[in-house]
LODOGU-353629 format. One record per atom (N, C-alpha, C, CB): residue in three letters; x, y, z. Coordinates in steps of 0.2 Angstrom, whole numbers, plus 5000, padded with zeros to 4 digits. Glycine has a CB too. Example, Ala and Ser with C-alpha at 12.3 -4.5 7.8 and 13.67 -1.06 7.14 Angstrom:
ALA506649725039ALA506249785039ALA506649845039ALA505749785045SER506449895035SER506849955036SER506450005039SER507049975029
//
This chain:
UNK492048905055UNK492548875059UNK492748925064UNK493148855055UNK492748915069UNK492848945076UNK493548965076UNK492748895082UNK493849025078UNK494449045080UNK494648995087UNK494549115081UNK495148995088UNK495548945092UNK495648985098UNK496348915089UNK495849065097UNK496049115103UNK495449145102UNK496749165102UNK495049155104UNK494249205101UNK494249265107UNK493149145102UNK494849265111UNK494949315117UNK495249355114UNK495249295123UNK495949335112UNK496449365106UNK496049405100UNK496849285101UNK495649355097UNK495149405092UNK494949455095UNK494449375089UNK494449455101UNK494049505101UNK494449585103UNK493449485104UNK494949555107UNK495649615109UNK495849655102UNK496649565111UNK496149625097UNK496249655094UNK496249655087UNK496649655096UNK495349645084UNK494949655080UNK494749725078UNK494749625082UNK494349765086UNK494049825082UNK494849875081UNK493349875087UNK495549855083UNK496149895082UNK496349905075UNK496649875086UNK496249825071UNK496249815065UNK495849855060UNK496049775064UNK495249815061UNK494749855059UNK494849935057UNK494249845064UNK494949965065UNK495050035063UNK495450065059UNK495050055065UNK496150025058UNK496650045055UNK496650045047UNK497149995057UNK496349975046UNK496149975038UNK495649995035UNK496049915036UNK495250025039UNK494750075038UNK495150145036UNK494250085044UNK495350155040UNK495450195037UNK496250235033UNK495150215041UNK496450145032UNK497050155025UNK496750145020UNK497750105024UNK496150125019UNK495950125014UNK495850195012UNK495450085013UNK495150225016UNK494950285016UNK495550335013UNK494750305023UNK496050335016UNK496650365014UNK496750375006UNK497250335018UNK496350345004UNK496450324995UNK495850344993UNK496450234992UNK495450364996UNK494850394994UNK494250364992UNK494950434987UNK494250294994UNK493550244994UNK493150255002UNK493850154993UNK492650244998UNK491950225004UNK491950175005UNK491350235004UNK492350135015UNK492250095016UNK491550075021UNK492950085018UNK491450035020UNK490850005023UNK490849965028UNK490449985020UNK490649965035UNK490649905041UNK490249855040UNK490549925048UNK490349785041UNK489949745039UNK489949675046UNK490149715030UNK490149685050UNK490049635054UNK490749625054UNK489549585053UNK491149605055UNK491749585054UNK492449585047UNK491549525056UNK491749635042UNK492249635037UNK492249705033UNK492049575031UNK492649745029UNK492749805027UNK492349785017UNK493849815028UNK491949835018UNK491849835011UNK491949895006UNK491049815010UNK492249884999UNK492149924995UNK492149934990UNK492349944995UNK492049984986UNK492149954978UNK492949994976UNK491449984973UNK493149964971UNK493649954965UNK493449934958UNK494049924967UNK493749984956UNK493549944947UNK492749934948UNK494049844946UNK492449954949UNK491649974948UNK491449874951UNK491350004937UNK491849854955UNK491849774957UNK491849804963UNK492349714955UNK491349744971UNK491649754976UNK492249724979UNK491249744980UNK492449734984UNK493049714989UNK492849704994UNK493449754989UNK493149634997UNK493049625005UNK493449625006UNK492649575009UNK493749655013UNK494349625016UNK494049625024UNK495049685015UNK494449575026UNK494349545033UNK494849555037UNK494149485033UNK494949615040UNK495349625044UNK495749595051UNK495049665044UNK495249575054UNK495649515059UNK496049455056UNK494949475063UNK496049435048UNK496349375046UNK496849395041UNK495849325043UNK496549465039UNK497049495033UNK496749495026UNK497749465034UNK496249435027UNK496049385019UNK495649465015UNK495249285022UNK495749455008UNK495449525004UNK495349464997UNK496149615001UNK494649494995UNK494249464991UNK494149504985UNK493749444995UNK493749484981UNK493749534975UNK493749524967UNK494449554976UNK493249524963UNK493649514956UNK493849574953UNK493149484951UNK494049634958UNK494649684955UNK495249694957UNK494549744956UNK495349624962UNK496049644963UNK496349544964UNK496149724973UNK496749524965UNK497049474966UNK497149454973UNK497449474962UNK496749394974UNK496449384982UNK497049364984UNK495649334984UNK497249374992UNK497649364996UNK497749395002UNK498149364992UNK498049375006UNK498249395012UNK498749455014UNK498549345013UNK498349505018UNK498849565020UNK498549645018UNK499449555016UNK498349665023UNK498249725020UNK498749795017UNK497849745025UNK499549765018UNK500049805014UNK499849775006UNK500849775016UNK499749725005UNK499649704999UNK499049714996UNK499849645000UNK498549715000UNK497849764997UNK498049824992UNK497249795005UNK498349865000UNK498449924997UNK498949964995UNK498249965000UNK499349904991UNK499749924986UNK499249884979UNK500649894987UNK498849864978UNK498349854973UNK497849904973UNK497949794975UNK497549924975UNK497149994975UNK497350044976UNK496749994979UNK498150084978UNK498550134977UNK498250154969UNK499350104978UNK498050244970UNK497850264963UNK498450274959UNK497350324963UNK499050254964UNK499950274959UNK499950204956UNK501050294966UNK499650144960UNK499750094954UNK499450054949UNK500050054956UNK498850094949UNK498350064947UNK498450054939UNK497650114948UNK498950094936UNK499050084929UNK499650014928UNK499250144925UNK499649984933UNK500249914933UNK499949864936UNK500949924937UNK499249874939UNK498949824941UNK498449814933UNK498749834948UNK498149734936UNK497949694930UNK497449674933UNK498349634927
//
C-alpha cells in the first residue's frame, strides 16, 4: 500500500533511519540496512524495525509501534524483566 504523503516520506525517512540506527547501535547490536527497514538480532532471533512507520517486528521482543518502546525492550538494563 502506497503512503498517502510519499514526499513527507522521503523528507524525513533517511533522518529516522539514521537516528534508530544508531540508538540501537548505542546498545551494542549490529544493525543492518535493508531498503527501508533496520535489521538485527536479539535473543539469537532477528528484529525488523521500520523506521519511517515506527512498526518493530520480532519473535524476541513484543511487536509494536515506536522506537522508545523498541528500545526499552532491548535495553541490556532491562533484559532481565522482559519476557
Amino acid at each position: 500500500m502506497a503512503r498517502l504523503n510519499t514526499e513527507r516520506q522521503e523528507k524525513l525517512e533517511p533522518t529516522r533511519i539514521l537516528n534508530a540506527k544508531e540508538s540501537i547501535e548505542a546498545f551494542g547490536y549490529e544493525v543492518y540496512e535493508g531498503g527501508k527497514a533496520l535489521t538485527f538480532i536479539f535473543k539469537n532471533e532477528q528484529v525488523t524495525f521500520f523506521p519511517y512507520s515506527g512498526w518493530a517486528t520480532g519473535k524476541s521482543i513484543k511487536d509494536g509501534r515506536g522506537l522508545q518502546k523498541l528500545l526499552t525492550q532491548i535495553n541490556p538494563l532491562n533484559q532481565s524483566t522482559n519476557h
